[in-house]
N, C-alpha and C positions, 0 to 999 in steps of 0.2 A: 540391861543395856539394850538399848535401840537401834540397829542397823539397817542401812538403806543403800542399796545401789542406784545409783539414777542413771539411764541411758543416753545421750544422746545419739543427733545421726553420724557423727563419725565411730559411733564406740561408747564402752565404758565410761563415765565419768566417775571413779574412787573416792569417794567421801568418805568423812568418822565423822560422830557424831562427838557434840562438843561437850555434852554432860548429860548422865543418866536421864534417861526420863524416853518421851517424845518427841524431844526436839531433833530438827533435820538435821542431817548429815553435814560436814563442813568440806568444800571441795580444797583439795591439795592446790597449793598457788600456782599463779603460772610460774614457765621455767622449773619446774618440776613433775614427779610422776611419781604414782605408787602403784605397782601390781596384785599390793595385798585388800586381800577382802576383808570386809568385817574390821578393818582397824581403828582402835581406838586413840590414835595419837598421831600430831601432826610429822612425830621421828620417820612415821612408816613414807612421807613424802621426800622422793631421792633428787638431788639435783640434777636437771638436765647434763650428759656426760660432757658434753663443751660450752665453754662460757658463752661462745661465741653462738648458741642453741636457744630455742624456745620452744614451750609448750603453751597452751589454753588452759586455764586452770579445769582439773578434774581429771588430767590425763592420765590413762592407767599403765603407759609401759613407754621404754627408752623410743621407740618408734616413731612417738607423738612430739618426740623433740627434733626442729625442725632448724637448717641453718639458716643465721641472721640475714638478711638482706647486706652483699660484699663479701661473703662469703657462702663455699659451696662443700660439701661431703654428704654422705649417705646415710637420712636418718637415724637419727640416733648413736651416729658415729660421733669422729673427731670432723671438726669445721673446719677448713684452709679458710685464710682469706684470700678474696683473688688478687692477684700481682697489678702492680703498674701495668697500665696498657689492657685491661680488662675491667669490667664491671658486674653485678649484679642486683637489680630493683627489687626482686621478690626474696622473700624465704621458701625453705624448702632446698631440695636436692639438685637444682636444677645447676649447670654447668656456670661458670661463669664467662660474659660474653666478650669479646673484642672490641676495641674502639674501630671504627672503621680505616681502609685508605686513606694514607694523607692527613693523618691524625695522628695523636699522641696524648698519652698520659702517664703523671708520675706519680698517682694520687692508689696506695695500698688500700685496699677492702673498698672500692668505692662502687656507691650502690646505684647511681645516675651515669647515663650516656654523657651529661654536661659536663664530668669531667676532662673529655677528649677533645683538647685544642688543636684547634686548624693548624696545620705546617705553613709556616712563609710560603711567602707566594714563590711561584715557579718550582714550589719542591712535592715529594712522594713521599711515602713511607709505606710500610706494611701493614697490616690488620695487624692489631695488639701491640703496638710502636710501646715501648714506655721511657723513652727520651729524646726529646729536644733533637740530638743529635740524630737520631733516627731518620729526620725528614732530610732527604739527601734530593741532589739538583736533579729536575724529569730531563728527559732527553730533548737535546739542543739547548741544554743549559749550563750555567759552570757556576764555582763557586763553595767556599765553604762548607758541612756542612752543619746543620739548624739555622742557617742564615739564609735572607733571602737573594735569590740567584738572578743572575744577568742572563740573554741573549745570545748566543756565539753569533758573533758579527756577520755578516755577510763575505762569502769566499771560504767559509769555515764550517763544520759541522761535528756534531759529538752523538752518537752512537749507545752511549752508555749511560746506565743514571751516577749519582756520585759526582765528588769533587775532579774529578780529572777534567786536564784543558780543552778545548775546543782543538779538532783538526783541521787542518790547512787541505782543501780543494786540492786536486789533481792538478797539473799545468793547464794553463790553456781553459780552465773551468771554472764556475762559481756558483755560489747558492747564496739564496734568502736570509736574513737574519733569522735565527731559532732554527737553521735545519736542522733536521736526526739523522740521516743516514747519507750516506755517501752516493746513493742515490741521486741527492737533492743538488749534487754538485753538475749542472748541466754544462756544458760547452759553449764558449762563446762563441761568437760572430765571426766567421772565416776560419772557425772549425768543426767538426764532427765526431760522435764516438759517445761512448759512454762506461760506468762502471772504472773498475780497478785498471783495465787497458788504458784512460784515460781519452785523450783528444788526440786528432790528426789534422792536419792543418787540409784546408781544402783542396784539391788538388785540382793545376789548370785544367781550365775548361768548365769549370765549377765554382758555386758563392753559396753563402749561407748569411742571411743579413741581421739574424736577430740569437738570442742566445737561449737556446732548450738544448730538446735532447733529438731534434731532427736531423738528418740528414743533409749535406749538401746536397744543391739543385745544378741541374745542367743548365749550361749557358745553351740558347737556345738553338735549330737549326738556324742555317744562315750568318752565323756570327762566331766568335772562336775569345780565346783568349788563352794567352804564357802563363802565369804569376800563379801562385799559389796565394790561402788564406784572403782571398777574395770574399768583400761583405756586401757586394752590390750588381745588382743587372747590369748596372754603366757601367761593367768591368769587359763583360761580354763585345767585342769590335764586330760590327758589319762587316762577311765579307765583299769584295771588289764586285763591283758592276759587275748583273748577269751570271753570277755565282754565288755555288751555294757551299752548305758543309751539313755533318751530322750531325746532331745535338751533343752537347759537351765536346766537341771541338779546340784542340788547345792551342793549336799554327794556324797561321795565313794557308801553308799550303794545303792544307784541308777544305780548302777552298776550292772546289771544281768549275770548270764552265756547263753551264746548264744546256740541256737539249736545246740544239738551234742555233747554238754560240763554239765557239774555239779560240783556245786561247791555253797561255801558260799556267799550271797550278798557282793560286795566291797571286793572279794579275787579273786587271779589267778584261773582261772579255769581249768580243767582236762579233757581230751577228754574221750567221754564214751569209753568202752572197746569193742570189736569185741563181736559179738554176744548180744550187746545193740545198744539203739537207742535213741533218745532225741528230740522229734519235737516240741516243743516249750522254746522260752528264759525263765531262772526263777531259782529258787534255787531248785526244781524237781531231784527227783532222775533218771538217765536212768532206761528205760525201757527194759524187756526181750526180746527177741523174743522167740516167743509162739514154743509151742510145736509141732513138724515135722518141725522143721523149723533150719537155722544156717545163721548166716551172720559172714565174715569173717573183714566187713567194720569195724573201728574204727574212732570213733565220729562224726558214721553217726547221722543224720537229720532227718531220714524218716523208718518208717516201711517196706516199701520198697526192701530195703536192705536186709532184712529176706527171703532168698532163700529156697519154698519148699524141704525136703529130696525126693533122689529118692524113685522110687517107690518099695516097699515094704519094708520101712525102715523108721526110726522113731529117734527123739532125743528127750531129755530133754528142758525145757524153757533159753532160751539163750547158745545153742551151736554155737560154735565159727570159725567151721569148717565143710567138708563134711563129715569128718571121723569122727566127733560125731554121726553123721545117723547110727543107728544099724539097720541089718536085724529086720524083726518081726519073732515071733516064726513059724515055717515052712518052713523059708527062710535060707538060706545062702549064704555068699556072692561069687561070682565067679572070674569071668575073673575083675568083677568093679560091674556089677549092681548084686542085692541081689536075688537068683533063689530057685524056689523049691526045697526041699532036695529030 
């Protein structure tokens, strides 16, 4: 009897020879294996331990059996196949993989990624989904699930993935069609605010004319305004001639008369007269100019104004002219300036 071991590069290849003589070796078929030497019969060739296995023909030990492509175990072991919602393309040991995100499969032992159908549109799923129902609505969506999802309307947003309804905006606020977060719910127009606190309506002296998440603006200096929830600058009043106010201004009577002027809080104001002056805004009366002294300025600003009388001549407090400057006693007046008598 003739026996022959043949090598190859993985290993042993186990052959018997098929009848006395010199003839070669016969290799054990694939899906099988024999670890005996020297055998003379095909009996000594063992089946791979799981159906689900294979070998190359000539394998000499359970090791060489290897799992099917859609199923995964440890040489020469028991094979699983892999579950809905996974695949594998090769043999061998290797894991079996995931359908991706947003996918799904219900197809057991499957050996192609093609098995993993896309989810309706506007829906999720997890890596290794294996149904239908799995694909649930993304955020800012509603509906069923494995169905395909609608929009949360505009004024509404939804935070979670899944069938639950879309939520209703804060008062006073609204978002985009498809929002996700409450976030997205901004503040209209002639209010402010943001988040779970919600919206405050504008407050006078203040507008906000478009809908985010900014703040009211001050009505500007020189103008005022009452009313709250204001959406426009044309809400902001002028105030009265000659008067001013601070920015965001809510009354009339924040209205002052400006340096140079006098007059009632929130009325038209009145330029001081020549020979007065007025250096600060307020309801203040002008002031004189002091004695030797005349300004001819009307609704001046500044003490300034108050031009010493020449010399040796004099006037009352708030003269208005030069020729209110009288000579002093021993003087008289000449050619212009005031001379010795």
């Amino acid at each position: 009897m003739l026996l022959r071991t043949r090598h190859a590069m993985s290993g042993p290849e186990i052959s018997y020879p098929a009848v006395n003589g010199s003839s070669a070796c016969v290799d054990c078929v694939a899906d099988t294996y024999s670890p005996t030497t020297a055998a003379v019969s095909p009996a000594t060739c063992l089946d791979c331990p799981s159906e689900f296995s294979q070998s190359v023909p000539g394998s000499d030990g359970a090791n060489d059996c290897n799992c099917n492509s859609g199923y995964t175990g440890s040489n020469g072991g028991d094979c699983r196949e892999c579950v809905p919602g996974k695949y594998k393309p090769s043999i061998g040991s290797a894991a079996c993989t995931l359908c991706p995100t947003e996918t799904y499969s219900t197809t057991d032992a499957a050996t192609s990624a093609g098995v993993c159908e896309s989810c309706p549109l506007y829906t999720v799923s997890l890596a290794g989904s294996n149904n239908l129902t799995d694909c649930v609505c993304a955020l800012g969506y509603t509906g069923p699930d494995g169905l395909e999802c609608t929009p949360c309307v505009a004024g509404t947003y939804k935070d979670v993935i899944g069938s639950s309804l879309c939520l209703s905006c804060p008062a006073d606020s609204t978002s985009l069609s498809a929002s996700d977060a409450l976030s997205d719910c901004l503040c209209n127009a002639g209010f402010e605010g943001s988040g779970p606190a919600g919206c405050e309506p504008c407050s006078t002296g203040r507008y906000k004319v478009d809908w985010s998440g900014d703040s009211c603006l001050l009505c500007p200096a020189g103008s005022y305004h009452g009313l709250t929830t204001q959406t426009s600058p044309d809400a902001c009043m002028l105030c009265p001639i000659a008067s001013n106010s601070p920015a965001g201004s809510s009354t009339i009577l924040a209205c002052t008369c400006n340096a140079g002027y006098f007059g009632s809080d929130g009325t038209n104001c009145s330029g001081c007269a020549a020979g007065k002056y007025k250096e600060a805004p307020g309801d203040q009366a002008c002031a004189l100019c002091p004695e030797g002294t005349f300004s001819a300025v009307e609704a001046s600003d500044t003490s300034g104004s108050c031009e010493l009388c020449a010399a040796f001549s004099f006037s009352g407090a708030g003269a208005s002219a030069a020729a209110n400057c009288s000579c002093i006693p021993g003087y008289t007046r000449g050619a212009g300036d005031c001379e010795p008598c």
